[in-house]
C-alpha positions in Angstrom: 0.0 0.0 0.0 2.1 3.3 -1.0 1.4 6.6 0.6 -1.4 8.6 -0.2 0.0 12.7 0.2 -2.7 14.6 -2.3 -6.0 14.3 -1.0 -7.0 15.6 -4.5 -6.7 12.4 -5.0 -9.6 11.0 -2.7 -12.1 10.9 -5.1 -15.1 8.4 -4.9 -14.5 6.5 -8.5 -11.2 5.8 -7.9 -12.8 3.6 -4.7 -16.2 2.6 -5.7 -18.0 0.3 -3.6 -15.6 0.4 -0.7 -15.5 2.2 2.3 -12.0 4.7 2.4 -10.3 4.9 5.8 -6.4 5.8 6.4 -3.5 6.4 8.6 -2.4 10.0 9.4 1.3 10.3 10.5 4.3 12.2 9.9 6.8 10.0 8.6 4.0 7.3 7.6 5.6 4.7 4.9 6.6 2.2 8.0 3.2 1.6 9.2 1.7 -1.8 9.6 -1.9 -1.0 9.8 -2.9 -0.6 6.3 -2.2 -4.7 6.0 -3.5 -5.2 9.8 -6.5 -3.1 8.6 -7.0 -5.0 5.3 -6.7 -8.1 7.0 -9.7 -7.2 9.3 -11.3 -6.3 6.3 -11.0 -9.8 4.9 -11.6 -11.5 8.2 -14.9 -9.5 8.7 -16.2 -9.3 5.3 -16.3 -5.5 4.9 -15.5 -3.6 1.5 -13.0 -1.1 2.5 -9.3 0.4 1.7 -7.2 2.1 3.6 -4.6 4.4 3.1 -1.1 5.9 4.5 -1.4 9.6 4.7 1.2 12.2 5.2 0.5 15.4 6.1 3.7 18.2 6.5 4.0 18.9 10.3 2.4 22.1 9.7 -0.8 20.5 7.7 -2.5 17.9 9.4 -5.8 20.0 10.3 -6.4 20.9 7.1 -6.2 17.5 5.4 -8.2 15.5 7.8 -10.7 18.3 7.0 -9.7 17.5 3.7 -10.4 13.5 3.6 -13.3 13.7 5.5 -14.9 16.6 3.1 -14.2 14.0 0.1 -15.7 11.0 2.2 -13.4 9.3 4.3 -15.1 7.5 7.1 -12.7 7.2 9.6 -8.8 8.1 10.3 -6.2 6.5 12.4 -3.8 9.0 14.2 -0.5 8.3 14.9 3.0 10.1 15.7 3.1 13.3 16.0 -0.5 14.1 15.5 -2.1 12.6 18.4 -2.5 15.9 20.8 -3.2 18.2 16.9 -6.2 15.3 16.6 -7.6 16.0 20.6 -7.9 19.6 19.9 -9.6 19.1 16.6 -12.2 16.9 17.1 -15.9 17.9 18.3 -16.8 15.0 21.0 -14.3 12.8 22.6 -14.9 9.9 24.1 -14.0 9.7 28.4 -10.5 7.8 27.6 -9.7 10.4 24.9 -10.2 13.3 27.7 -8.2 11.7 29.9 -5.3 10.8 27.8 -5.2 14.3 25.8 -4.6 12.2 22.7 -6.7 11.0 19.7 -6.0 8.1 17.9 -8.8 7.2 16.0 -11.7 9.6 14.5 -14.1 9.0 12.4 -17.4 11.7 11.5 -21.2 11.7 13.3 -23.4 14.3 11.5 -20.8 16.4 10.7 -18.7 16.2 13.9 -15.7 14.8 14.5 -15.5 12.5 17.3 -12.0 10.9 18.6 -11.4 8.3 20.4 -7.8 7.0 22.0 -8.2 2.9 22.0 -4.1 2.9 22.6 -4.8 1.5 26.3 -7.8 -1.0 25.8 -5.6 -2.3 22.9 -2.2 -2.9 25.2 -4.6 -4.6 28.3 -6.1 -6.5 25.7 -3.0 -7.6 24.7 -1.7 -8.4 27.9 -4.7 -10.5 29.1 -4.4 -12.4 25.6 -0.8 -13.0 27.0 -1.8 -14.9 30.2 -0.7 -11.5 32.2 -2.9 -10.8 35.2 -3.6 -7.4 36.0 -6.3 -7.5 38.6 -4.5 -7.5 42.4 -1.0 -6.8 40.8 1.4 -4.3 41.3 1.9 -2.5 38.1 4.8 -0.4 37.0 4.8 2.2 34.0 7.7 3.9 33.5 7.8 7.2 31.7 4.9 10.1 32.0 4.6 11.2 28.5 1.5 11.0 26.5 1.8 6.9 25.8 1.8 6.7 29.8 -1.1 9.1 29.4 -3.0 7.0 27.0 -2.9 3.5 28.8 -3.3 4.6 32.4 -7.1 4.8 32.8 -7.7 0.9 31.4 -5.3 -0.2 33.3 -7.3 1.5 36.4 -10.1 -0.3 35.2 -8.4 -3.7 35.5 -8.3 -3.2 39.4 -4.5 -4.1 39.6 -3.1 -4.0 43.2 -1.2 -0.3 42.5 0.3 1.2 40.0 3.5 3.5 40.3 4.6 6.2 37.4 8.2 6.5 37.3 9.8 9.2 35.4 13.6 11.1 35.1 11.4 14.2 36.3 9.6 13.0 39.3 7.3 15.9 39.2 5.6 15.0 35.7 4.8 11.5 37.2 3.2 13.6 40.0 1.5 15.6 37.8 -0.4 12.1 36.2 -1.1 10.8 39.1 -3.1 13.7 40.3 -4.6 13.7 36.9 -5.7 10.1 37.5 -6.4 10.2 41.5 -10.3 10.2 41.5 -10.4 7.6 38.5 -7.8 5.2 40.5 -9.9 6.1 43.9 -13.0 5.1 42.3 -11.5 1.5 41.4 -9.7 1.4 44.6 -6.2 0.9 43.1 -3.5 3.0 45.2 -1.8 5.2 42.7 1.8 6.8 43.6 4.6 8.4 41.4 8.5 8.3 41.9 11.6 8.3 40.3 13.7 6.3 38.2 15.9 7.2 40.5 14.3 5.3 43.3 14.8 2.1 41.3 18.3 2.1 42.0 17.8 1.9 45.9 19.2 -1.5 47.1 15.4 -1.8 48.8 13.5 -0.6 45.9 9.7 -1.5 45.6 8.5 -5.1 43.4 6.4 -5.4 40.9 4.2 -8.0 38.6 4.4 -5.9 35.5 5.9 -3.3 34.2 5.6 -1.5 31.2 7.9 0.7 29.1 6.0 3.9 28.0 9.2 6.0 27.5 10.3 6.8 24.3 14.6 5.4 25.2 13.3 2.0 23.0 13.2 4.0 19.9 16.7 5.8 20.2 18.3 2.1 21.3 18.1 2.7 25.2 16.7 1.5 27.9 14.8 4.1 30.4 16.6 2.3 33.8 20.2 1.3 34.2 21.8 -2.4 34.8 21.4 -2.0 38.5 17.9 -0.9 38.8 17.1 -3.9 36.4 18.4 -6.6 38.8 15.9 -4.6 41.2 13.0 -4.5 39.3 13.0 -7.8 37.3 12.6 -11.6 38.7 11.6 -14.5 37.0 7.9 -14.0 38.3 8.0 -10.0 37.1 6.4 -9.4 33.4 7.9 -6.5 31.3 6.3 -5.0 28.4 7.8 -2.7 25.9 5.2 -0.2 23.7 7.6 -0.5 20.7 7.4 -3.4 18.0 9.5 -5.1 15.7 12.5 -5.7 18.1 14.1 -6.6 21.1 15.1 -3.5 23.1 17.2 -3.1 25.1 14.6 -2.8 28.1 13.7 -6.1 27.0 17.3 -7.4 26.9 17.8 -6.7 30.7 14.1 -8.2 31.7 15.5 -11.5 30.2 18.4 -11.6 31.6 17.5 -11.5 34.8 14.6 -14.2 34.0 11.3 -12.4 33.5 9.0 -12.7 30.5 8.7 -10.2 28.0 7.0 -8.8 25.1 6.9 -6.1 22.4 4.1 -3.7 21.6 3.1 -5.2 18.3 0.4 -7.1 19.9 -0.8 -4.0 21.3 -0.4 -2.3 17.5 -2.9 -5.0 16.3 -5.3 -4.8 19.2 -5.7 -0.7 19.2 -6.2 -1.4 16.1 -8.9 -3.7 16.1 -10.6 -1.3 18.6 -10.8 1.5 16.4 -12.2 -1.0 13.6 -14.7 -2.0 16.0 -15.9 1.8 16.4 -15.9 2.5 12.5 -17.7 -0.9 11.2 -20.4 -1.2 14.6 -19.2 -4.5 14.9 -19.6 -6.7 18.2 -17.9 -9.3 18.2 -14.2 -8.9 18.2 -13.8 -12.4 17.5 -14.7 -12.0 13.6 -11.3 -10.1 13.4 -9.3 -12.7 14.5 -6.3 -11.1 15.9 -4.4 -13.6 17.2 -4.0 -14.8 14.0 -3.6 -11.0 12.8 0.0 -10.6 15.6 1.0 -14.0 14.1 1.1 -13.2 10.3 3.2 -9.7 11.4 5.7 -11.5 13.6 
């Protein structure tokens, strides 16, 4: 599937009798959900395409005006256009809110509504995994906007706590506050610290934890050696957001015994949220995502 830059382009005889949906990032040409897309389309019998677009950094309001105008039915939203998407759409749904991110739109009598299905895709994935969360102690480091995006469905999964660790203690702080009533309402006890504190000799144990930072994409790891003899034991889980390779986050949860796994699992099940929300289908079943993760592996 190539990239689709001129929405000039988006006209309804060049797709008749299929549904046009697309990807909006800034670089786009890696993305895997075009085929994870078209493979739901196959899987759930729906006549659709959908396309990589690339908007310039300074032009992704106007051409998701654009491909809706023309008749797209729905956009996924990904690096660096989540927050642009939050601000532009009409109603968003209670994760979106919370998150401050958009990752998947699509149009209700001429509104744009957004959605983030980042987190329900990544607890989905987990669970598919054999990972508990309900009554463990849950670890995300980093307290950018992927922390931002998966905190509130994790919440919802009851785990025992869940810590925020960051470089800058204060924007972990910041998150939990953000999140306090939600992780009060599902009685999960909610705390932020440093990476720092992961170095301590008696640092705290947890079940799971996840990397939300961005180090796995510049071939780092957010914690050093040390804190990753603390943190990982061969009943501890860690979970990277980013697919298609072992970081080095990963490398130091293996080593010191614990199971691990990339985000791509997560990739296909945000994914399969959004399509969901687009087609009104019920039964995620008919997508058949395990099957889906295996095909991209």
């Amino acid at each position: 599937m190539s990239t689709y830059p001129f929405l000039t382009q988006l006209a309804p005889e060049l797709f008749k009798g299929r549904d046009v949906y697309g990807v909006f990032g800034n670089p786009i040409g890696h993305s895997k959900s075009p085929q994870i897309h078209e493979q739901f389309a196959v899987n759930s019998h729906q006549a659709l395409v959908y396309l990589r677009i690339e908007p310039p950094l300074d032009g992704f309001k106007k051409m998701m005006h654009e491909f809706f105008q023309m008749g797209g039915k729905g956009a996924s939203v990904t690096i660096p256009f989540k927050v642009e998407a939050h601000d532009l759409c009409d109603r968003l749904s209670a994760r979106a809110k919370l998150a401050g991110a958009v990752n998947t739109v699509w149009q209700e009598n001429g509104l744009l509504c957004g959605d983030n299905t980042d987190g329900v895709g990544l607890v989905r994935d987990l669970l598919a995994q054999g990972v508990a969360i309900k009554e463990k102690k849950v670890l995300i480091l980093g307290a950018g906007g992927a922390s931002r995006g998966i905190i509130q469905p994790i919440l919802l999964e009851k785990p025992r706590s869940l810590t925020i660790a960051n470089r800058t203690a204060s924007k972990a702080n910041d998150l939990v506050k953000l999140f306090q009533v939600s992780a009060k309402e599902q009685h999960v006890d909610i705390k932020s610290i440093s990476i720092s504190d992961l170095e301590k000799k008696i640092s705290p144990s947890f079940d799971v934890v996840i990397n939300a930072s961005a180090a796995g994409l510049s071939e780092q790891s957010p914690i050093s050696e040390f804190a990753a003899k603390n943190l990982f034991h061969p009943n501890s889980f860690a979970y990277d957001l980013v697919y298609g390779k072992t970081t080095l986050f990963m490398q130091q949860a293996l080593q010191n015994g614990s199971r691990v796994s990339d985000g791509l699992g997560m990739l296909v099940e945000q994914a399969a949220e959004a399509f969901r929300q687009w087609r009104k289908i019920d039964d995620l079943n008919v997508l058949k995502t395990p099957a889906v993760i295996a095909s991209l592996r």
